[in-house]
TORNULO-218787 format. One record per atom (N, C-alpha, C): residue in three letters; atom name; x, y, z. Coordinates in steps of 0.05 Angstrom, whole numbers, plus 5000, padded with zeros to 4 digits. Layout:
% TORNULO-218787
(guza "Ala" "CA" (X Y Z))
...
//
This chain:
% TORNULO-218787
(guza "Unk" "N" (5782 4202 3474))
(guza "Unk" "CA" (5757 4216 3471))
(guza "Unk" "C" (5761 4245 3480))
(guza "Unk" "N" (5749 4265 3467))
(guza "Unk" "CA" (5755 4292 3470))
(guza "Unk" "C" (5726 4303 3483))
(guza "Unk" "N" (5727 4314 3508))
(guza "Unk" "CA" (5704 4332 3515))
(guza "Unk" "C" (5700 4347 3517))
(guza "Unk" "N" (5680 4366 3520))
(guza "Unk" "CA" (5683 4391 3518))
(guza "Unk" "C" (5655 4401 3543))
(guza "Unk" "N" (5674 4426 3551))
(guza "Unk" "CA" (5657 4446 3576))
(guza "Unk" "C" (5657 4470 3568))
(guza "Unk" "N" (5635 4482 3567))
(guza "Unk" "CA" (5626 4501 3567))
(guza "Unk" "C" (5617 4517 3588))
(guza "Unk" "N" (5631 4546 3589))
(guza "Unk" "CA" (5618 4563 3604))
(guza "Unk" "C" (5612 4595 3592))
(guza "Unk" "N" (5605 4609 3606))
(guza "Unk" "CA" (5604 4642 3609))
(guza "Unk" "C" (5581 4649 3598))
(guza "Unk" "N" (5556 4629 3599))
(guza "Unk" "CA" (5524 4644 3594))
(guza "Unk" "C" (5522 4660 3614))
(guza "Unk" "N" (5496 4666 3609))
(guza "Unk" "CA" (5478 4687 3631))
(guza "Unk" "C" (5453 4704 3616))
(guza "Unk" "N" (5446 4721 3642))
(guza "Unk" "CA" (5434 4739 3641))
(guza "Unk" "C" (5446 4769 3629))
(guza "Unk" "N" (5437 4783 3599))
(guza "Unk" "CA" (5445 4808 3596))
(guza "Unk" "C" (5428 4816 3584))
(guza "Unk" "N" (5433 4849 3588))
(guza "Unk" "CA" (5415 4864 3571))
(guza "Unk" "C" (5419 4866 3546))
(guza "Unk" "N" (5388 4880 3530))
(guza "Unk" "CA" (5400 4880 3504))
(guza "Unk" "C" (5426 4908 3496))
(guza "Unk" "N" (5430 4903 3479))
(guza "Unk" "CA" (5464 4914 3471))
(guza "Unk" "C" (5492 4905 3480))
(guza "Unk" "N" (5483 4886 3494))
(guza "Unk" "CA" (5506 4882 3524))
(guza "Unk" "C" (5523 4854 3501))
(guza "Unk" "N" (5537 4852 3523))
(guza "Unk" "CA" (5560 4834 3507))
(guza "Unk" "C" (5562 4804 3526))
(guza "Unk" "N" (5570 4781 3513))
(guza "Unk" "CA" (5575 4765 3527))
(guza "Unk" "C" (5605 4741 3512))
(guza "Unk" "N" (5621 4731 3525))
(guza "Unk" "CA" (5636 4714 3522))
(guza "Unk" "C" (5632 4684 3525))
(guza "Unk" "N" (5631 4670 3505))
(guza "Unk" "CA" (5623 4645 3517))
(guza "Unk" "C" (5652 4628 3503))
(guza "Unk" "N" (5650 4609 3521))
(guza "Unk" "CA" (5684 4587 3525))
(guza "Unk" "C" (5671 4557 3520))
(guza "Unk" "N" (5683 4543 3512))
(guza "Unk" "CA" (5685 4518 3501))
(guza "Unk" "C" (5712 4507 3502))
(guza "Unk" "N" (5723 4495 3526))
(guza "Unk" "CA" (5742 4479 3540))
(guza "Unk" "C" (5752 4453 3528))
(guza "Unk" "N" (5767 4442 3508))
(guza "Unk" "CA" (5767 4420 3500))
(guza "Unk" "C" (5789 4404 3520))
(guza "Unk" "N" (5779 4373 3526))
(guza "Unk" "CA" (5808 4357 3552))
(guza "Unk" "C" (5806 4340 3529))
(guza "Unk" "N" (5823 4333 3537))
(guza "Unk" "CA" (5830 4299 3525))
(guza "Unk" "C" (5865 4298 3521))
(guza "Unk" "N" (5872 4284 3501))
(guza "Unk" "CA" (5899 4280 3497))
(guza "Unk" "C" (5906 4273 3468))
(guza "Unk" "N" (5926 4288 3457))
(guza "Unk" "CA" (5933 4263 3428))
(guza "Unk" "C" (5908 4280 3409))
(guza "Unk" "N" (5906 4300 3403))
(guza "Unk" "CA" (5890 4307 3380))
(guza "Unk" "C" (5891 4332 3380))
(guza "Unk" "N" (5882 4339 3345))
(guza "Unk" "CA" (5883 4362 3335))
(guza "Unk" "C" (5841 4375 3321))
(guza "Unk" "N" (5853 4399 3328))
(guza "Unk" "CA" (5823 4413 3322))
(guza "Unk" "C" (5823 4422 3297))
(guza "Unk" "N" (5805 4407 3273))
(guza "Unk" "CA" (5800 4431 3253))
(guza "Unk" "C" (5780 4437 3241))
(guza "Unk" "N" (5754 4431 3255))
(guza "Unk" "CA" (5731 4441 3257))
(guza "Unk" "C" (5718 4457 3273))
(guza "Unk" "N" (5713 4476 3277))
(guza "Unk" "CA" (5696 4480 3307))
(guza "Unk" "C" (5675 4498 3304))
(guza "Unk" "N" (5648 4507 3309))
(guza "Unk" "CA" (5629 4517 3309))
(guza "Unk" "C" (5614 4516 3340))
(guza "Unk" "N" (5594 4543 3337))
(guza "Unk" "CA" (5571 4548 3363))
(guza "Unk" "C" (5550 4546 3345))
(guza "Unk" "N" (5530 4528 3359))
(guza "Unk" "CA" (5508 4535 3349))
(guza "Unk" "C" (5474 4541 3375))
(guza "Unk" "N" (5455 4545 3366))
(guza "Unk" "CA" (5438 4554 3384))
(guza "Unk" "C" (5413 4536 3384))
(guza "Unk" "N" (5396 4539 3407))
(guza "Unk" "CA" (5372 4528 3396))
(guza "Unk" "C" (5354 4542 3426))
(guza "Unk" "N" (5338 4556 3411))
(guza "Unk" "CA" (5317 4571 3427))
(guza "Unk" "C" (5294 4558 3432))
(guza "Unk" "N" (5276 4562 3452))
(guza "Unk" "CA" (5255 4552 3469))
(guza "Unk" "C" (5233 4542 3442))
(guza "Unk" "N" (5223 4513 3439))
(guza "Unk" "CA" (5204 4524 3413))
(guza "Unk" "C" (5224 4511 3387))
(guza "Unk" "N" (5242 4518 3388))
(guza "Unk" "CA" (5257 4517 3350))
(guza "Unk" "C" (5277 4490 3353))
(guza "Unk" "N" (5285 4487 3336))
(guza "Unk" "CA" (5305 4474 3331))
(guza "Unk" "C" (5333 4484 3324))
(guza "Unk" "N" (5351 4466 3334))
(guza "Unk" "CA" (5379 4479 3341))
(guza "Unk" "C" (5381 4489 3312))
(guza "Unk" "N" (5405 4509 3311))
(guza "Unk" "CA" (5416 4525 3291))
(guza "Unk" "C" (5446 4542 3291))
(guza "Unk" "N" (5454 4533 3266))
(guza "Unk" "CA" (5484 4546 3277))
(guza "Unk" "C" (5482 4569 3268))
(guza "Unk" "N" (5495 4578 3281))
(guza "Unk" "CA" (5507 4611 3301))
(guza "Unk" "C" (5537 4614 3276))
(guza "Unk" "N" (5552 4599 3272))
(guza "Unk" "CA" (5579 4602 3263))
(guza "Unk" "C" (5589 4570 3261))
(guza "Unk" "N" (5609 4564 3239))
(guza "Unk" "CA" (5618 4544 3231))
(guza "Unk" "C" (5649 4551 3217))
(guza "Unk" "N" (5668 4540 3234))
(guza "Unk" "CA" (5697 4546 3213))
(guza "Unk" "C" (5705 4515 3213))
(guza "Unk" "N" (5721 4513 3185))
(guza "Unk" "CA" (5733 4492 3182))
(guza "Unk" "C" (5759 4493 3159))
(guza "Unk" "N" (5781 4498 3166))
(guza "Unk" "CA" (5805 4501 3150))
(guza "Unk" "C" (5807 4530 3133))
(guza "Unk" "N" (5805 4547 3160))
(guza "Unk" "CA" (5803 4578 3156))
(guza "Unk" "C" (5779 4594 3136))
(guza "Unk" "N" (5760 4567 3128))
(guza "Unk" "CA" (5731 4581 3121))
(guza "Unk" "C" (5714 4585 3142))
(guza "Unk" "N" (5704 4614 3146))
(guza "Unk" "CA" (5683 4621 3167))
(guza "Unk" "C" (5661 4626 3156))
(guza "Unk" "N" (5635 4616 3165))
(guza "Unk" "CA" (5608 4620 3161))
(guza "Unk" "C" (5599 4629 3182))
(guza "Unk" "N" (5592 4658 3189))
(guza "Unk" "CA" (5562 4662 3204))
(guza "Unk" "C" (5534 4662 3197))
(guza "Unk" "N" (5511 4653 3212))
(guza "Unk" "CA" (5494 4661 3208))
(guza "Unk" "C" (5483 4689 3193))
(guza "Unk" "N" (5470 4699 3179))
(guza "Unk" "CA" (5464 4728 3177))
(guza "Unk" "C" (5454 4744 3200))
(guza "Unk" "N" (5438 4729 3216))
(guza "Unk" "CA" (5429 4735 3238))
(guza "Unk" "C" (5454 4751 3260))
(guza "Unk" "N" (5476 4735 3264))
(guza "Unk" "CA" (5499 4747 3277))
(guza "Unk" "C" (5517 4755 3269))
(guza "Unk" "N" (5521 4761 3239))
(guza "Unk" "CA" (5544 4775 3223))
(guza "Unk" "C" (5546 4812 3230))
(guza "Unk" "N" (5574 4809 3228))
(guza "Unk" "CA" (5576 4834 3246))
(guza "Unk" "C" (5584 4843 3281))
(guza "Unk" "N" (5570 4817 3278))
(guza "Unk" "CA" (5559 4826 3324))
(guza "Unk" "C" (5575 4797 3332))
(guza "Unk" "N" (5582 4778 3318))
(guza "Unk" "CA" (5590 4747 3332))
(guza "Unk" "C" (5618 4748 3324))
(guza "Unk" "N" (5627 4732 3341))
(guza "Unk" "CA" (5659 4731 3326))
(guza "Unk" "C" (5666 4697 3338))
(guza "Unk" "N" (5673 4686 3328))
(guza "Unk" "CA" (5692 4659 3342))
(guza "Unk" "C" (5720 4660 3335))
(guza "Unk" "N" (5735 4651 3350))
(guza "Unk" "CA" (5764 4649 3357))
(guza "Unk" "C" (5763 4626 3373))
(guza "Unk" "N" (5793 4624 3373))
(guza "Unk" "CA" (5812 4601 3382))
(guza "Unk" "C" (5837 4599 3405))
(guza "Unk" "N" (5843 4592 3421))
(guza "Unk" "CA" (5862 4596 3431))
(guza "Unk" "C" (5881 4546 3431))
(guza "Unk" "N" (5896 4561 3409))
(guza "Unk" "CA" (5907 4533 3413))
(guza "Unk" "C" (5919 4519 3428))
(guza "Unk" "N" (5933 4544 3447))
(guza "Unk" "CA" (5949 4537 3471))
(guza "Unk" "C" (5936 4527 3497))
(guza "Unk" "N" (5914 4535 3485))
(guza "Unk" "CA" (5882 4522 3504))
(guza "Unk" "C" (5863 4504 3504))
(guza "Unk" "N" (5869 4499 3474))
(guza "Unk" "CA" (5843 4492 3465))
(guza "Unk" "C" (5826 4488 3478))
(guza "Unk" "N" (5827 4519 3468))
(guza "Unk" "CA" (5794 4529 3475))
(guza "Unk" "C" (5786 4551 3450))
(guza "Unk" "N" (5759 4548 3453))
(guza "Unk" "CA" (5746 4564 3424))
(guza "Unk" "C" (5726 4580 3441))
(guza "Unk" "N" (5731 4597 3435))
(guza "Unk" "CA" (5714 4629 3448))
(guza "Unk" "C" (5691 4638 3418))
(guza "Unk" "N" (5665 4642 3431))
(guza "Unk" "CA" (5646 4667 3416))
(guza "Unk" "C" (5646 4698 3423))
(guza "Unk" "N" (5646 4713 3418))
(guza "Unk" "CA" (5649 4737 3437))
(guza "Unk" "C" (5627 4757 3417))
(guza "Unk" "N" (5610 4752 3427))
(guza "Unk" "CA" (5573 4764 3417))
(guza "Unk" "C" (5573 4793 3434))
(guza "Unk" "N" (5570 4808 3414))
(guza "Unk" "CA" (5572 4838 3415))
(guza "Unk" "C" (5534 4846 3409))
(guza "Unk" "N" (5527 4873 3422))
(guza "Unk" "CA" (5506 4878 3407))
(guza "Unk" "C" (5485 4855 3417))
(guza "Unk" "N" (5474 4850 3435))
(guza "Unk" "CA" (5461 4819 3437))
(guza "Unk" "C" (5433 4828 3440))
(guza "Unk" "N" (5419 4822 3428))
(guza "Unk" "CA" (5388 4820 3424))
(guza "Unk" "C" (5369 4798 3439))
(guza "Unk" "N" (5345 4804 3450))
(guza "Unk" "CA" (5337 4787 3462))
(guza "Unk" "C" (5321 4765 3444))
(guza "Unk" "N" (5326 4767 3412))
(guza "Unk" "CA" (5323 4741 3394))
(guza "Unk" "C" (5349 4724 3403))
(guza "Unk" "N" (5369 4734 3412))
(guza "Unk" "CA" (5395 4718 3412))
(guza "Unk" "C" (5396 4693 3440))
(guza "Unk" "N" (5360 4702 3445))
(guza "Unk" "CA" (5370 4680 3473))
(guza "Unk" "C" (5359 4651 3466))
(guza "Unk" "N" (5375 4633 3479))
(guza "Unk" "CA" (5383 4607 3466))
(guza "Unk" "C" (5397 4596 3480))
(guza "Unk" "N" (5394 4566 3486))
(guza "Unk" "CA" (5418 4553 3499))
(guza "Unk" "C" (5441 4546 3470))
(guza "Unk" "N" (5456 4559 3481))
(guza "Unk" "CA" (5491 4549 3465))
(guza "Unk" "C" (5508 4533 3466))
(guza "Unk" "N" (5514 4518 3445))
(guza "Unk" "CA" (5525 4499 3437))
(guza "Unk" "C" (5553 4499 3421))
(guza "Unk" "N" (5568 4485 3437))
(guza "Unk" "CA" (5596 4488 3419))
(guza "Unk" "C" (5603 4462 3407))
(guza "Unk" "N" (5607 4456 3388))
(guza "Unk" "CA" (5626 4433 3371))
(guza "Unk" "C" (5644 4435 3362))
(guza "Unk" "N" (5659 4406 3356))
(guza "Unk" "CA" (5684 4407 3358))
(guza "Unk" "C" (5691 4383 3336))
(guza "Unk" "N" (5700 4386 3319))
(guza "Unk" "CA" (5708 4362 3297))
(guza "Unk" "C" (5738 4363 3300))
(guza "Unk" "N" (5764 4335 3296))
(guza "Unk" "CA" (5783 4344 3293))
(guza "Unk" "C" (5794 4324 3297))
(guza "Unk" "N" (5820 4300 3297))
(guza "Unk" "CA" (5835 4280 3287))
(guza "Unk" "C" (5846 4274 3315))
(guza "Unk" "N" (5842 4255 3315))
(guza "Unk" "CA" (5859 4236 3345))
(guza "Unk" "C" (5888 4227 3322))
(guza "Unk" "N" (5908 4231 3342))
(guza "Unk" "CA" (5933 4217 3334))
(guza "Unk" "C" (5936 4197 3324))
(guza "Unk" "N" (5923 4175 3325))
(guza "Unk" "CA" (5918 4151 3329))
(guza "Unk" "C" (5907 4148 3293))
(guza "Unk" "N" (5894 4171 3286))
(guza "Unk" "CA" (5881 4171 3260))
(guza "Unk" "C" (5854 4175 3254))
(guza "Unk" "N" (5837 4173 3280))
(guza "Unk" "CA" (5812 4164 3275))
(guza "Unk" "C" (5800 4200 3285))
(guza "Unk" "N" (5782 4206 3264))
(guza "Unk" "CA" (5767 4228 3263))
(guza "Unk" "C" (5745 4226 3280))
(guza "Unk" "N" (5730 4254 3302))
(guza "Unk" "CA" (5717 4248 3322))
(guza "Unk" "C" (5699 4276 3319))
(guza "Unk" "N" (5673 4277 3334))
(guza "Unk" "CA" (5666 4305 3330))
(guza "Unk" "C" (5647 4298 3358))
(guza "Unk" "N" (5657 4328 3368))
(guza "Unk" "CA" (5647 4330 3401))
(guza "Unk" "C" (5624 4354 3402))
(guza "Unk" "N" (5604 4351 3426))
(guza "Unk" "CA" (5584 4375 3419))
(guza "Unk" "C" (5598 4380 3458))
(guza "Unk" "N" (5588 4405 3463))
(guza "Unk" "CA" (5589 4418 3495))
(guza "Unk" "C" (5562 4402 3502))
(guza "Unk" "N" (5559 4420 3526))
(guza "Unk" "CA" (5532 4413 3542))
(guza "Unk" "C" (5513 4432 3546))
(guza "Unk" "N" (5531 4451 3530))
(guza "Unk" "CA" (5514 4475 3528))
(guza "Unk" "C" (5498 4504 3548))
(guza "Unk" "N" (5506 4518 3545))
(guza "Unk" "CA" (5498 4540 3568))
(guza "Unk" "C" (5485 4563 3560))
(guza "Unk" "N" (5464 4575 3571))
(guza "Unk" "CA" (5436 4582 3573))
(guza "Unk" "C" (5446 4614 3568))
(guza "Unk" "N" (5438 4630 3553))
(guza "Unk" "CA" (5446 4656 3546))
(guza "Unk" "C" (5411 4668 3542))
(guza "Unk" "N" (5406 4686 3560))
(guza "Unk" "CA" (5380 4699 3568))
(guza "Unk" "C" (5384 4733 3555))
(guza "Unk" "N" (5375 4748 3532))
(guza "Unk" "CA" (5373 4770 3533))
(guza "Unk" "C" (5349 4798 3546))
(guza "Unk" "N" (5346 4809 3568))
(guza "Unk" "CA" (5333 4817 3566))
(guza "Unk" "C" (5332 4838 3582))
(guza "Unk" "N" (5321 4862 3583))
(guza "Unk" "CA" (5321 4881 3605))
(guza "Unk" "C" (5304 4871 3626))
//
């Protein structure tokens, strides 16, 4: 089973920048899905960004200002939100789709961490 932690919300102002991390543990598997998605006070969740076999989708909303990356040596998948607006606040969510050794395909969500924009 693959889990995932998430950290590096907070409190920022608008323009300000934030990094958010998505920690994958487990053993015996490969990543080739992964996306952040959001869901604000009121709405229903929504993705933020979605890659899967070097296709990237952002939102329109964060094109330009969002970026997701990877570190394999880590696995770990980074957002790094530039430009942040206080529409951008939302608890964040990371997922994770991607093959256990073994064969069997799995898809993991974070637990998500609280990103506040505001002066």
């Amino acid at each position: 089973q693959v889990q995932l932690v998430e950290f590096g919300g907070g409190l920022v102002q608008p323009g300000g920048s934030l990094r958010l991390s998505c920690a994958a543990s487990g053993s015996n598997f490969s990543i080739y899905a992964m996306g952040w998605y959001r869901q604000a006070p009121g709405n229903q969740r929504e993705v933020v960004v979605a890659t899967s076999r070097n296709i990237t989708n952002y939102a329109d909303a964060v094109k330009g200002r969002f970026t997701i990356s990877r570190d394999n040596t880590k696995n770990t998948v980074y957002l790094q939100m530039n430009s942040l607006k206080p529409e951008d606040t939302a608890v964040y969510y990371c997922n994770v789709g991607g093959r256990m050794d073994s064969g069997s395909h799995f898809t993991s969500w974070g637990q998500g961490t609280e990103v506040t924009v505001s002066s």
